[in-house]
C-alpha positions as CSV (number, residue, x, y, z in Angstrom):
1,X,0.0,0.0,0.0
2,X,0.7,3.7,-0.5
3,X,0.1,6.1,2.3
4,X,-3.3,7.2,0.3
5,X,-4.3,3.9,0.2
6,X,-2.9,3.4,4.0
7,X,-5.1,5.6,5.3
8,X,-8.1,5.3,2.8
9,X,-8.3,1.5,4.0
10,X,-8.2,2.9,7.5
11,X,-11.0,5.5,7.2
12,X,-13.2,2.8,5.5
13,X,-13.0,0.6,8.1
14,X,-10.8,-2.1,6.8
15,X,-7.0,-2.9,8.5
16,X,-4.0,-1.5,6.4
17,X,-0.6,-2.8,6.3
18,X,-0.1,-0.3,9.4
19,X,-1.3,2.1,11.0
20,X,-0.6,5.7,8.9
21,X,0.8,8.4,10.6
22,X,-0.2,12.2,10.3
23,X,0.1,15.3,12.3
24,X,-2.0,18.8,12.5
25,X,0.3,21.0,12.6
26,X,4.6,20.9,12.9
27,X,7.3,23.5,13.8
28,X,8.9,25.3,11.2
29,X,12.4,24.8,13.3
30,X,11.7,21.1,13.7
31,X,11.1,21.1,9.6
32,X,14.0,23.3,8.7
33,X,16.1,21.1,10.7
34,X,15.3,17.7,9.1
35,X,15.6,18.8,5.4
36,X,17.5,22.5,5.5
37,X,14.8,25.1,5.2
38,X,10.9,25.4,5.9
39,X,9.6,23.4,2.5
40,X,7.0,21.3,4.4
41,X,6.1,19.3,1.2
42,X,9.6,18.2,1.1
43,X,9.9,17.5,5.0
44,X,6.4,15.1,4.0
45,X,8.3,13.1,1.8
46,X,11.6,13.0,3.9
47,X,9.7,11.4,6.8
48,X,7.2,9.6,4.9
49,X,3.9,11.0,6.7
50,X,1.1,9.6,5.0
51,X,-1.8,12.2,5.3
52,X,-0.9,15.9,4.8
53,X,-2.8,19.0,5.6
54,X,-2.5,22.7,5.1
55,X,-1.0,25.1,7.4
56,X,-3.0,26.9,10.2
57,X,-6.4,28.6,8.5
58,X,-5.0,31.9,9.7
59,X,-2.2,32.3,6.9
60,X,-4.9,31.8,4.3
61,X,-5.1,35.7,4.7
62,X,-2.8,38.3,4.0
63,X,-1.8,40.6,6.6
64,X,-0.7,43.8,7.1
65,X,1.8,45.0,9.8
66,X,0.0,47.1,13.0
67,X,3.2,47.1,14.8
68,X,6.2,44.3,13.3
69,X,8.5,45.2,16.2
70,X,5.9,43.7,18.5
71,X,4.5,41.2,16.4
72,X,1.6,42.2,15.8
73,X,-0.1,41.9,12.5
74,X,-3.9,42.9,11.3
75,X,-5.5,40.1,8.5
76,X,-8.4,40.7,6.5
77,X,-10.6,39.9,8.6
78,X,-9.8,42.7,10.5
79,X,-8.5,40.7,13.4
80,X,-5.2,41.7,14.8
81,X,-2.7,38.5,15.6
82,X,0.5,38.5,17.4
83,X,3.2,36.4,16.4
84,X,5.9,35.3,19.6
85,X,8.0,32.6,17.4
86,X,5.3,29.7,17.6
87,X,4.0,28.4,14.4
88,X,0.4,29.9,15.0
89,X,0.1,33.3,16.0
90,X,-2.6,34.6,18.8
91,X,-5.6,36.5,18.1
92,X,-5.1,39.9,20.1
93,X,-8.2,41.7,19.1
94,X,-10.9,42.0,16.4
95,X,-13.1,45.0,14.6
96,X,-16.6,44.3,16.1
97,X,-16.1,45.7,19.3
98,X,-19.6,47.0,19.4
99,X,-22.7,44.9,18.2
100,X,-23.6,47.4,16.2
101,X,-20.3,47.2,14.3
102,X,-21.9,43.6,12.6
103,X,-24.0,46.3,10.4
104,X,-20.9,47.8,8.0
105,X,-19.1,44.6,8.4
106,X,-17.9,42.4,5.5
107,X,-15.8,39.0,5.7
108,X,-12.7,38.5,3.3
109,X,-14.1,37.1,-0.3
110,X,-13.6,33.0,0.4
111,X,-12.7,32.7,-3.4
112,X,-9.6,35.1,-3.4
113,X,-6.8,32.7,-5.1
114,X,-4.3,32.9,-2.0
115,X,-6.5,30.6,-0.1
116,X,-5.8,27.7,-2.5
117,X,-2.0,28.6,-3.2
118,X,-0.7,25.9,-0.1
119,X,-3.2,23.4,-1.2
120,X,-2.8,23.4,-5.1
121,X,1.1,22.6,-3.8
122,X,0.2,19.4,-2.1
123,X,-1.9,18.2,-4.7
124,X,0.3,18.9,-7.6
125,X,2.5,16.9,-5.4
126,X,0.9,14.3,-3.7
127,X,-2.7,13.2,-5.2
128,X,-3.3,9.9,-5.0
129,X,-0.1,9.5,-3.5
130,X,-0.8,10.7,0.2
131,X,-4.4,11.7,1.7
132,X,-4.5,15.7,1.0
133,X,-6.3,17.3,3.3
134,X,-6.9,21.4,3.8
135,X,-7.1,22.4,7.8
136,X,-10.0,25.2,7.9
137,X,-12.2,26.8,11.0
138,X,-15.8,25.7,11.5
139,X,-18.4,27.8,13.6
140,X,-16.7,29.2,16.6
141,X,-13.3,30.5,16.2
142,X,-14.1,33.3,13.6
143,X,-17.1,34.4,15.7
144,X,-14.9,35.2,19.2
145,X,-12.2,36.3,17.0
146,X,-14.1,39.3,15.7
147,X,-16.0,40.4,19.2
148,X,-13.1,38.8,21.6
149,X,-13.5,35.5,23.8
150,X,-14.9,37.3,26.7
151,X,-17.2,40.0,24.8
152,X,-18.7,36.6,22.8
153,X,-19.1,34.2,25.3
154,X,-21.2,37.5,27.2
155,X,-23.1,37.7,23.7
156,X,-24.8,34.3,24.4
157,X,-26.2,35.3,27.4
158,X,-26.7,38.8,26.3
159,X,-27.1,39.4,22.6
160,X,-28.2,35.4,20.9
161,X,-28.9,37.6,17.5
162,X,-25.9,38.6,16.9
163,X,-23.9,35.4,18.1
164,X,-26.6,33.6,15.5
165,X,-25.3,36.3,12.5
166,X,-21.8,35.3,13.3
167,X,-22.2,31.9,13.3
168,X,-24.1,31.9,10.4
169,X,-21.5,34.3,8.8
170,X,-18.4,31.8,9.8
171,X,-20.1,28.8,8.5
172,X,-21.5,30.0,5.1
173,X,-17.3,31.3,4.8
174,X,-15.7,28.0,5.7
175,X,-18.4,26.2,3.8
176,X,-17.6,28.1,0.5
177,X,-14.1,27.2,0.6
178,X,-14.1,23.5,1.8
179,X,-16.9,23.2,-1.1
180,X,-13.8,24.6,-3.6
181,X,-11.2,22.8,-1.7
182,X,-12.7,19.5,-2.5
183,X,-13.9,20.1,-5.9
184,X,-10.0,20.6,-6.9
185,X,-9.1,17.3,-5.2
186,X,-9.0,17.9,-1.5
187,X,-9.9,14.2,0.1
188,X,-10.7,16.1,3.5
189,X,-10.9,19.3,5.3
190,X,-10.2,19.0,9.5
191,X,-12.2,22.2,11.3
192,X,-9.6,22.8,13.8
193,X,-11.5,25.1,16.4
194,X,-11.3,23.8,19.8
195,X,-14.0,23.9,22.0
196,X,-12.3,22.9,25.7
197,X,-10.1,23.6,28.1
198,X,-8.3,20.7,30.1
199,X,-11.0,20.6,32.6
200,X,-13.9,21.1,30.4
201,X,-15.8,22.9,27.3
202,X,-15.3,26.6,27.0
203,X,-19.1,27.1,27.3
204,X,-21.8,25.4,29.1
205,X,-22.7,21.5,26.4
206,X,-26.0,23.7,26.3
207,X,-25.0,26.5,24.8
208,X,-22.6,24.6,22.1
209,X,-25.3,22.5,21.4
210,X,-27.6,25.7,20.8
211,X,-25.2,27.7,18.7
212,X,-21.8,26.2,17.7
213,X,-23.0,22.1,16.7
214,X,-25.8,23.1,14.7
215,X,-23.3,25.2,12.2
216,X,-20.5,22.3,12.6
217,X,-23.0,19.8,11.6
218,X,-24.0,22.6,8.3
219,X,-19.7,22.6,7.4
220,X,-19.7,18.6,8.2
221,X,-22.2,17.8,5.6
222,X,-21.2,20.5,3.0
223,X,-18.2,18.8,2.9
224,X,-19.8,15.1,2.2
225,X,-22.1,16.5,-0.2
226,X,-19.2,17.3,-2.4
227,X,-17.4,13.6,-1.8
228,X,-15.1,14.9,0.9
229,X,-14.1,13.2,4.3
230,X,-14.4,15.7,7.3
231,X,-12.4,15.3,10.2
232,X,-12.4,17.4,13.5
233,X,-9.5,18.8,15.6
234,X,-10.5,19.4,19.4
235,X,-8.0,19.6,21.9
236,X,-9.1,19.8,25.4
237,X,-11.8,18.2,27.5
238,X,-15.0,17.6,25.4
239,X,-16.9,14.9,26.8
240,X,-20.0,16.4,27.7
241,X,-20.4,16.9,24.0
242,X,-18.4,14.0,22.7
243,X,-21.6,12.4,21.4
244,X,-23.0,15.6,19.7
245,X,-19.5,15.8,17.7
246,X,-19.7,12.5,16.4
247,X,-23.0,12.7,15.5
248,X,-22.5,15.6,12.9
249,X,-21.1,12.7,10.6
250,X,-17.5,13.2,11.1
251,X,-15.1,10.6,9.9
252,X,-12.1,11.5,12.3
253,X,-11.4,13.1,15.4
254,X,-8.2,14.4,16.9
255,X,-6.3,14.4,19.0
256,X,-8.0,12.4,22.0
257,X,-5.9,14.4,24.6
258,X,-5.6,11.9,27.5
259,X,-4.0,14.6,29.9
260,X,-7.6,16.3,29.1
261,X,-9.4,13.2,30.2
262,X,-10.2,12.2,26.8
263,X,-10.5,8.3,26.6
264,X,-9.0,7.1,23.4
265,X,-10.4,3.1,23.5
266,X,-13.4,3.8,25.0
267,X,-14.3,6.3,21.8
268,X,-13.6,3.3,19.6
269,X,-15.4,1.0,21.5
270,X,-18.5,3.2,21.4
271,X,-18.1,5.0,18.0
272,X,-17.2,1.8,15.8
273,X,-17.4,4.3,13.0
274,X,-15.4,6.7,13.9
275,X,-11.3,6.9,13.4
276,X,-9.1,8.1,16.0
277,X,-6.2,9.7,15.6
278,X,-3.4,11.0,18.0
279,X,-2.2,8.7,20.5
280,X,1.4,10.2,21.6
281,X,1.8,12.8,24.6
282,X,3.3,15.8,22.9
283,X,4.9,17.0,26.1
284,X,7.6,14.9,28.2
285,X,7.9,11.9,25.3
286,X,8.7,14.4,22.6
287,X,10.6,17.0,24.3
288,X,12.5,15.4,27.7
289,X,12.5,11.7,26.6
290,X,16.1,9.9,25.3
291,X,15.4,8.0,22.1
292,X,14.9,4.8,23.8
293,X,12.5,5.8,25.9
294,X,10.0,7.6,23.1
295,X,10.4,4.2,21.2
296,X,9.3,2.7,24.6
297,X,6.5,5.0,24.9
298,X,5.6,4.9,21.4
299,X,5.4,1.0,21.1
300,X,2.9,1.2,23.8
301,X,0.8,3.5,22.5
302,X,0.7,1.0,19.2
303,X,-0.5,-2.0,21.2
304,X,-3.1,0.0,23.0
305,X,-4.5,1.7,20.1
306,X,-3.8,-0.6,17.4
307,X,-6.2,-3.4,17.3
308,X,-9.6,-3.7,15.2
309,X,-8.1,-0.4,13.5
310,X,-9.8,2.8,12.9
311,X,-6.1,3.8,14.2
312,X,-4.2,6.7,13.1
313,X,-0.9,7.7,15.0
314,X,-0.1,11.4,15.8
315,X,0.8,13.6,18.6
316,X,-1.7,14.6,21.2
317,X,-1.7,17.9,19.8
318,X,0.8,19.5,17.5
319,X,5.0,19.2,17.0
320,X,5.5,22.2,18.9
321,X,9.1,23.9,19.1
322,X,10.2,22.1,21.7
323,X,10.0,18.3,20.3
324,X,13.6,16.7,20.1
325,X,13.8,16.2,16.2
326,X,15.7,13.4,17.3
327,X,12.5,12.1,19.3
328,X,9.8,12.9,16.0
329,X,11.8,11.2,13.6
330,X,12.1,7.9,16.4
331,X,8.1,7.8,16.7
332,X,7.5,8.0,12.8
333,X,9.9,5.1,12.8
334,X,8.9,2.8,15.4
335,X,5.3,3.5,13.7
336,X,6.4,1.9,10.5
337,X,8.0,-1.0,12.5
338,X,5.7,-1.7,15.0
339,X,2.6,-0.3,13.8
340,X,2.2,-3.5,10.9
341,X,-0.9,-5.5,11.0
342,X,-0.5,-9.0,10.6
């Protein structure tokens, strides 16, 4: 098998060679390191990952600098992001800071070419060859983005209208482009906004399930309608709405956090349709670990994991810049070694 046909067999149900091996998001250091500068395609082949995504939704916009000795950058969205050496940069602030701001405001054209640049790469280069996927927000990021965490979360309390227009407004945008995404070959999008914190959701399971898993369920099955998979990134602890997740029709869901109380096996046990994927404890394996140790770790995590399939190996989150390259390029190995079915 290829890696697209790896991880095809795994996402149909059926048991590959071994398991496949993706991550979400990885370090440019950590990538510049293995092959000599920040060519992420080329760092794909090099360590044979088998599914391969876009880079973080945010650099799908251009931006303009507010203040570059700071790091701090305005998109156009309007939403100001500050960049402190980590591969995603933090939202510090967005347009709509009164309600009636939503009145004159208008969202970035989801057709503009520059959002397709990354992916049109990976296809060129890997259709058919590796699963292509393009990572993309669904319906809650974009909302407190433009109002602010706090100022939102007050909104569903205070103002539901508005929170409604903005979910509305976030969905219809990620729709249009995961629509156009797949029609030029994507075979999944992964909506990467989380929705917990390591004790819980960020917002009572009521009010997700009144105004955030009705749009994800909309982005979910726009995406199957055109042929796509969907998969969902969710770090933190979302069991109280575990089962309203799955039941948008997702094929995937990462990254299982077990330091979040998120139970890997018992998700497979009780969503025999649904893939898992993640698996590996991004923090002391990957950064304080000796190589001997991660293979340790990473060998146990394949036994667990492994059996009746549905199984797809990654980090509990992201390869942050902190990973030992020493210790990525070890898991990835012991995954092709360890991870074959019989």
């Amino acid at each position: 098998m290829n890696s697209y046909e790896r991880a095809l067999t795994v996402l149909h149900g059926d048991i590959p060679d071994r398991v496949p091996t993706f991550e979400l998001l990885i370090d440019k250091n950590v990538i510049k390191e293995v092959v000599g500068s920040h060519d992420y395609p080329t760092f794909c082949e090099k360590v044979g990952l088998d599914i391969v995504v876009t880079g973080t939704p945010s650099k799908l916009y251009e931006e303009k600098p507010l203040d570059a000795d700071r790091g701090l950058y305005i998109n156009e969205w309007g939403i100001v992001r500050h960049y402190s050496g980590e591969t995603v940069s933090v939202p510090a602030g967005g347009p709509l800071v009164n309600p009636s701001d939503i009145e004159t405001y208008r969202p970035p054209d989801p057709y503009a070419e520059r959002r397709y640049w990354e992916l049109a790469d990976l296809l060129k280069r890997f259709k058919g060859k590796k699963l292509v996927g393009m990572h993309l927000h669904d319906a809650l990021n974009y909302p407190y983005y433009l109002r602010g965490m706090e100022r939102f979360f007050m909104d569903t309390i205070e103002n539901p209208d508005l929170v409604c227009t903005l979910v509305h407004m976030s969905v219809e945008h990620n729709i249009a482009i995961a629509q156009r995404a797949v029609e030029m070959g994507a075979d999944f999008i992964i909506l990467g906004d989380d929705y917990g914190t390591t004790a819980s959701t960020l917002m009572s399971p009521q009010a997700f399930r009144t105004y955030i898993i009705p749009g994800l369920r909309e982005v979910v099955q726009a995406v199957k309608s055109k042929g796509g998979m969907c998969f969902k990134h969710c770090c933190g602890n979302i069991n109280s709405i575990l089962d309203d997740i799955v039941n948008t029709g997702i094929d995937a869901l990462h990254p299982f956090d077990a330091a979040a109380g998120m139970d890997m096996i018992a998700a497979k046990n009780h969503y025999p349709h649904l893939t898992v994927m993640g698996g590996v404890n991004c923090a002391a394996p990957l950064t304080d670990y000796t190589v001997d140790q991660l293979v340790e770790e990473v060998e146990e995590v394949l036994e667990k994991f492994m059996p009746g399939g549905r199984y797809v190996s990654a980090s509990s989150n992201s390869i942050h810049h902190r990973v030992k390259v020493e210790n990525v390029l070890a898991m990835w190995e012991t995954v092709r070694r360890k991870g074959v079915y019989s």
